[in-house]
Structure formats: structure tokens, C-alpha cells
C-alpha positions as CSV (number, residue, x, y, z in Angstrom):
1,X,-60.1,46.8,-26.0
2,X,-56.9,46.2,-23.8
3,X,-58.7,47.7,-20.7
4,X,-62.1,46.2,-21.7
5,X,-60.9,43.4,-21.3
6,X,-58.6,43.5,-18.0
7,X,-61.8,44.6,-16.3
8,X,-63.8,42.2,-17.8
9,X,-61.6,39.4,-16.8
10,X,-61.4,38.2,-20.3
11,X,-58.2,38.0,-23.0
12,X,-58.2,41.2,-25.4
13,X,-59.6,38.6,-28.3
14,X,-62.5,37.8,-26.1
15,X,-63.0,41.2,-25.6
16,X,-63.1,42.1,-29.2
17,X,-65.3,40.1,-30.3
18,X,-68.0,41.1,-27.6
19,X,-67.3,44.7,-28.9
20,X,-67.8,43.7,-32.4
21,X,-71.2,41.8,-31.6
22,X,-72.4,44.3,-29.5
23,X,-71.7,46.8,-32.4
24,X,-73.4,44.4,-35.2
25,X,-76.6,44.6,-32.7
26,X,-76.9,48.0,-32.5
27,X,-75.8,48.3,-28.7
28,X,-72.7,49.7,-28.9
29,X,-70.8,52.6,-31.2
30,X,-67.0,53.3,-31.3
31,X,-65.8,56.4,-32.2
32,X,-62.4,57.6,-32.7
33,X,-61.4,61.4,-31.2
34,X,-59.6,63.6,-33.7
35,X,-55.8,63.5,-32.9
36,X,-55.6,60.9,-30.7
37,X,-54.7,58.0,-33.2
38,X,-56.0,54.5,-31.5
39,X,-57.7,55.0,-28.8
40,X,-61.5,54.3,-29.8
41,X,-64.0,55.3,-27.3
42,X,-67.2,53.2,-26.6
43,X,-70.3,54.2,-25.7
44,X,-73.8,53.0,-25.5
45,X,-76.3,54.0,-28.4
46,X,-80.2,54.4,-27.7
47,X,-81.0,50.4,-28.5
48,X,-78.0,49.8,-25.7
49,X,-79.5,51.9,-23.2
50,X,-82.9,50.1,-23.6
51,X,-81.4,47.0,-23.6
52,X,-79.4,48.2,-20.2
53,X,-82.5,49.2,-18.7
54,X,-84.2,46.2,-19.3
55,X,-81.5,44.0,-17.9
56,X,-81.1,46.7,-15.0
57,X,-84.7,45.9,-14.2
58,X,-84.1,42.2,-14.5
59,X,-81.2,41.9,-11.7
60,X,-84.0,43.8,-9.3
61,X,-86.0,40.7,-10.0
62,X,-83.0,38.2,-9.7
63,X,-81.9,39.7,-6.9
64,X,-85.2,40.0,-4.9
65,X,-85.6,36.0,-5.9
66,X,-82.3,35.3,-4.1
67,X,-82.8,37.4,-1.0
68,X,-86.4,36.0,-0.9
69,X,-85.3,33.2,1.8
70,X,-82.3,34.9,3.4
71,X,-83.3,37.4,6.8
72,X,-83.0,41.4,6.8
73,X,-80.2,40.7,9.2
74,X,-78.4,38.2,7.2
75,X,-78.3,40.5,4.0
76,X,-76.3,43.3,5.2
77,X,-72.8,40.8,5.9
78,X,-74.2,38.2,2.7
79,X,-73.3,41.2,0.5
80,X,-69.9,42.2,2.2
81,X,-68.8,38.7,2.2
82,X,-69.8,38.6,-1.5
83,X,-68.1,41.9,-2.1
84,X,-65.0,40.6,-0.7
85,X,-64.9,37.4,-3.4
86,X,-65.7,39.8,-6.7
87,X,-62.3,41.5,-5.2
88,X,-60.5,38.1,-5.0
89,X,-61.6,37.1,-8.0
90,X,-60.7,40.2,-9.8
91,X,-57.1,39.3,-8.5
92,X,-57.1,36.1,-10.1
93,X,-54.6,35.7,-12.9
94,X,-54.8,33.0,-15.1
């Protein structure tokens, strides 16, 4: 959960607990590999990649919504500004 949670930008207790309800829903299952103590691996079950393709499908909406009043020529440096705050923000410590 440590590196869930670094990339998520969240504490490790945060980070748990979206692990533990994404398990209780049926999105998520942890497994263990033989010999390698406690590291758990993650991975998406059937209901999680429905659920992932759903919202997948969603953000095209979203995202043609936002675009919607911005010009062809406009979305092109938009994105690489936007690009550039996810990095700043990923560098944020709090």
C-alpha cells in the first residue's frame, strides 16, 4: 500500500482503506506470491474491469464536454500546460 499510496498522493492509511473497499465491492483482489512474504500484489477482477470500462467511457464524455468550447488550436498547448501542473502537483509534499 506504501507505493499505492505515494502515487496516489494519499497517506498509506488512506490508501488502505480504498484497497479494502475496493476489495469489499468486488473490484479489486490481493494476492500474495509464494516466497515473497509481504508484498501483496493487486489486480483488477472481472466486476473491476467493467467498472473501469465504464468510467473509461465516461472521461471520453467528460472530456469531449470540456473541450466542447475550447478551438482545435487551443487543445494541443491546453493539454501540455495541464500536463505540466499534474507534474507539479505530483511534487507537492505536504
Amino acid at each position: 500500500n506504501a507505493q499505492l499510496a505515494e502515487r496516489s498522493m494519499v497517506s498509506p492509511q488512506s490508501a488502505n482503506e480504498m484497497v479494502k473497499m475496493m476489495e469489499q465491492r468486488g473490484w479489486i483482489a490481493r494476492e500474495s506470491p509464494s516466497g515473497h512474504g509481504r508484498i501483496i500484489q493487486i489486480g483488477l477482477t472481472q466486476e473491476g474491469l467493467n467498472l473501469l470500462k465504464k468510467c473509461d467511457e465516461a472521461v471520453v464524455v467528460v472530456e469531449a464536454a470540456l473541450l466542447a468550447e475550447v478551438q482545435k488550436e487551443d487543445q494541443g498547448p491546453l493539454y501540455v500546460q495541464l500536463k505540466a501542473m499534474v507534474r507539479g502537483l505530483s511534487m507537492l509534499t505536504l
